[in-house]
N, C-alpha and C positions, 0 to 999 in steps of 0.2 A: 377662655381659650378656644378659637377654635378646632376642631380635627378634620381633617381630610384622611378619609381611611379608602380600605384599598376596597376594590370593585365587589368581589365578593362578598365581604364581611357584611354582619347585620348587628356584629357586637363586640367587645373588645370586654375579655376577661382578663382582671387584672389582679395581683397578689404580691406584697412584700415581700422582697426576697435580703436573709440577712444575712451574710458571712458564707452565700452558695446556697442557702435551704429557705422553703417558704417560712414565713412568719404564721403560726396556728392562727385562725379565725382573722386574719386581713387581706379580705379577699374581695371583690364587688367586682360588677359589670358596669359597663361604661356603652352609651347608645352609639352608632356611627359618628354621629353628625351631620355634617353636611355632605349631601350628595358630590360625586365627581361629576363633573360637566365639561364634556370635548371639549377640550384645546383648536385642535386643527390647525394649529398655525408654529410649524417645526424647525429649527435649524440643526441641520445634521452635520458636523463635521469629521470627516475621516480621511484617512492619507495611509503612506507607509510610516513604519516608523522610524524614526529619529529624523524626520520632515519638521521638525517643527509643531507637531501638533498640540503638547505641554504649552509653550509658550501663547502659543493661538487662544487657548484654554486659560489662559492666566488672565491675558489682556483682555477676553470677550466676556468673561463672566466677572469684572468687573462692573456691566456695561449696563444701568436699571433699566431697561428695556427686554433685556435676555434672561431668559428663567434657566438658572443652573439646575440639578437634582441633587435633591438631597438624601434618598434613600439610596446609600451604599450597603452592600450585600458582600458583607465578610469573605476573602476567596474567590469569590465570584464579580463583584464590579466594586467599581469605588466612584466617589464622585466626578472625577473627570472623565472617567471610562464606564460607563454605564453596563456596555456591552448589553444591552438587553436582547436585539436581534438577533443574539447570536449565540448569549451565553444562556438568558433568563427566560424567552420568549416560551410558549409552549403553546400546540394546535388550536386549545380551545380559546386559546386569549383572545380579548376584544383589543381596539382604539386605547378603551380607556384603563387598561395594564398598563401600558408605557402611562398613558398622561397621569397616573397615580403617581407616577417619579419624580413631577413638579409640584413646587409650592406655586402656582400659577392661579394671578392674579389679573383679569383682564382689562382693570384697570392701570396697573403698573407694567404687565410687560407686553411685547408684542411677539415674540417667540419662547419656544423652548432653548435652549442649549445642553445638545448632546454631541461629544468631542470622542471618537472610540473610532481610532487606529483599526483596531481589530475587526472592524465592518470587512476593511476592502481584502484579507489579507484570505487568499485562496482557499486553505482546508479550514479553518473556521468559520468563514464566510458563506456558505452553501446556504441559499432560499435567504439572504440576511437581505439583497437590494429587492428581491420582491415583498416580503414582509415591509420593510418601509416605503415601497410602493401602494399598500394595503392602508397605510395612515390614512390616505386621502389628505382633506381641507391643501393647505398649505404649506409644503415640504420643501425646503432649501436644501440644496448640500453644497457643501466644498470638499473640494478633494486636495490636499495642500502634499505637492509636488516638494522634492530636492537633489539638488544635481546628483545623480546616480553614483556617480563616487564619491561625490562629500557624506551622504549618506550611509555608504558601505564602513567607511572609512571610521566614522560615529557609531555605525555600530559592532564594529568588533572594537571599539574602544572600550566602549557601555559594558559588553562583553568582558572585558578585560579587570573592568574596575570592580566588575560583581563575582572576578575570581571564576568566569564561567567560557566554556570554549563556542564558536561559532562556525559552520562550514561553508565557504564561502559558495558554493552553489544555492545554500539557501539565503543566504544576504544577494545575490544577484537574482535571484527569483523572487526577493521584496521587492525588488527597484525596477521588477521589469511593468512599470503603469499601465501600459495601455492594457495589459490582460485583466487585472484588478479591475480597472473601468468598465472594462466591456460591459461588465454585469448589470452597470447603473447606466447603462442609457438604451 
């Protein structure tokens, strides 16, 4: 089996764990493996939400060419929503912190696929479009737009279904795009 471990590590200690507690004396270390080696070649996708960006997410990481991630972070991201520049990222991190989040094969894919809404969306987004300015090599993004009120409209439904309230100055303040953009160009 191969490993791809994350940029820091030099080792991987590992121990039996049974019913919540370690297992006495099953314990061993395990080498990295194989070095991580720049990607450089990214497709970002972010939008507002209930834009469509699930669905975009469904159909493109179907797509062998596209390297989805696989390292979802309990709380903090999941696999369609990496959120890394925003949620995970920290000063000292390199390039290859994010490219740790693909199984990236340069003979099977041609891109990453990272889908995370939460890039463009104002108070969580602060340094998020310069950091992915910072990737370098080759950076795509999409920005997957919807009509301002069919959107509004999806989202205090969303809201409704999860039992939860929404104010509608801040759903008008999702849909207002061009400020969200600004940042990425």
């Amino acid at each position: 089996m191969d490993v791809k471990t994350h940029p820091d590590a030099t080792g991987i200690a590992c121990a039996l764990i049974a019913a919540g507690q370690p297992v006495p004396g099953v314990e061993f270390n395990v080498s990295c493996g194989e070095a991580i080696e720049p990607v450089g070649r990214y497709f970002i996708v972010i939008g507002a939400m209930k834009a469509g960006t699930t669905t975009i997410w469904e159909m493109l990481s179907k797509h062998p060419a596209l390297c989805r991630t696989w390292a979802e972070v309990p709380g903090l991201s999941q696999c369609k929503e990496i959120d890394y520049f925003n949620t995970l990222h920290r000063k000292s991190d390199t390039t290859l912190h994010y490219d740790w989040r693909f199984p990236f094969d340069p003979k099977r894919h041609s891109l990453t696929l990272d889908v995370s809404p939460n890039y463009s969306k104002l108070k969580q987004s602060r340094g998020v479009a310069a950091r992915i300015a910072a990737l370098g090599g080759e950076t795509k993004i999409a920005y997957i737009l919807r009509d301002p009120f069919d959107r509004i409209e999806s989202q205090f439904a969303h809201k409704m279904d999860k039992g939860e309230s929404e104010h509608v100055n801040h759903a008008i303040r999702v849909s207002r795009y061009a400020l969200h953009l600004d940042r990425f160009t």
